[in-house]
N, C-alpha and C positions, 0 to 999 in steps of 0.2 A: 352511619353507625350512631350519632347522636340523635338521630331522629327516632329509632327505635328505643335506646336507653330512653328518650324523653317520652315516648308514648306508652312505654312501661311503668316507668314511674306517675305521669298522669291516671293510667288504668289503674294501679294501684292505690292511687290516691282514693279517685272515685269508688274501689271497691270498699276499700274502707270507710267510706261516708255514706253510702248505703248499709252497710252494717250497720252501723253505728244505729244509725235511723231506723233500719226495722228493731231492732233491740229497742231501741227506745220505745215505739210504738207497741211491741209487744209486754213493755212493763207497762205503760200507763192504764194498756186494758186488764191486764191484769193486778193491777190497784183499783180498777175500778168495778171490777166483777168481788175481788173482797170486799169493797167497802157495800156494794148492794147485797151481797149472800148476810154481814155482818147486821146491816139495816132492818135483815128482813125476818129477823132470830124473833122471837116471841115466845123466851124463855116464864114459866113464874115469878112472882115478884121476889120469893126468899131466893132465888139464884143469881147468882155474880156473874156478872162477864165481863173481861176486861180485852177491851182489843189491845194489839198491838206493843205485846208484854215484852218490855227488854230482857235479852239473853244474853250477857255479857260472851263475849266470842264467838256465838252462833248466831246470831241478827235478833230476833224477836219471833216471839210466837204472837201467828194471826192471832189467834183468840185462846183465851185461859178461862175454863167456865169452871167453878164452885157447885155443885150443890149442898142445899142445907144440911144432907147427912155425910158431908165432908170429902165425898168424891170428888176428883178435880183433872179435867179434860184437856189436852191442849191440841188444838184445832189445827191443822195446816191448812190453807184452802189453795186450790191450784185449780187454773182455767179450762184445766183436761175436760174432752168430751166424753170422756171413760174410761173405764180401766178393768180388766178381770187379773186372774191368779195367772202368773206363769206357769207353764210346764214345768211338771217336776223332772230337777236333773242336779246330780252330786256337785255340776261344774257352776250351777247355775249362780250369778251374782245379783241379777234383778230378781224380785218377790212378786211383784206386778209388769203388765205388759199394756200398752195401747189395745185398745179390741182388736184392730185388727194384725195383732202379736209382735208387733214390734215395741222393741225397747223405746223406754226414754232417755231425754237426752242425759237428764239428772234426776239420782234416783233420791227420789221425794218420799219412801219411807225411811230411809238414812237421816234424813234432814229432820222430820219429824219428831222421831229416834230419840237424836240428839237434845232436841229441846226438851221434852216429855219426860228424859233423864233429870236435867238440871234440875227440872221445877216440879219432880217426881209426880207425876200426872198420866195418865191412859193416853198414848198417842192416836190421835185421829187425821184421819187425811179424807177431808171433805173437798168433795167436785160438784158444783153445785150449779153447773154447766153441762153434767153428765145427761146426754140422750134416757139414759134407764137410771128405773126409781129402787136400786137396790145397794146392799151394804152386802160384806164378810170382812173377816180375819185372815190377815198375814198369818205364813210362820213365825215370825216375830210376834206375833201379836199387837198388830196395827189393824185399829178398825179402819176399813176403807167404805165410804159415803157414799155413796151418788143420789143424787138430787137436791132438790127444793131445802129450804130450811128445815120444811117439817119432816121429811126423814132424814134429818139430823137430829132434831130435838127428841124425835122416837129412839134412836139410836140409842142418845143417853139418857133416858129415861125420864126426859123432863117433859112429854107428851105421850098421852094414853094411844094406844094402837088404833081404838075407834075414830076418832076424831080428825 
């Protein structure tokens, strides 16, 4: 009987150190895919960007962009490979869905949401890891990104469609 209590408790130990460890490894890539999406902005020179803006009880917004006609954006970037609209449904609690329609784990227009409030800004949820080069609009009215910098800079008008 002690052998099994001890090999439960050992397995248990071990599962929890493996968690730990992938969690870990999945934040640092994902500090490291924002800081290269942030790197790789190539806004005008009259526009502001400020990374990594504190938001007193909700963490910080990745990026807070200014333009010089007073518009003011706040950025969430997430390591997602994509995202389309959920199906429309009165029950429905997510806004977006992985492509291939599954929920995520944590809903990242909520999060956005929240900060875009505080610091009364247009919330953006840029994926800049996303397979396809396309954007829409939440019901909420969250711009959702996908791709490269420069369809994000199109997005908010700080890069000409041509270019």
């Amino acid at each position: 009987m002690a052998i099994i209590i001890l090999g439960a408790v050992v397995a248990a130990i071990l599962g929890y150190a493996l968690f730990r460890a992938q969690d870990k490894y999945y934040r640092q890539r994902g500090v490291k895919i924002e800081q290269k999406a942030i790197a790789g902005l190539s806004l005008p020179p009259s526009w502001e960007i400020h990374p990594n803006r504190p938001v007193p009880g909700l963490g910080d917004a990745d990026i807070l962009i200014l333009s010089p006609e007073g518009k003011s954006w706040v950025v969430e970037i997430k390591s997602y490979e994509g995202a389309k609209k959920a199906p429309f449904s009165f029950f429905a609690t997510h806004e977006i869905v992985r492509p291939n329609g599954q929920r995520f784990e944590r809903d990242p227009i909520k999060q956005v949401q929240a900060v875009a409030k505080y610091l009364e800004a247009k919330p953006v949820l840029w994926l800049p890891k996303a397979r396809s080069r396309r954007r829409f609009e939440t019901r909420s009215g969250v711009l959702v990104v996908q791709g490269k910098p420069a369809q994000l800079e199109q997005a908010i008008g700080a890069r000409s469609s041509w270019l």
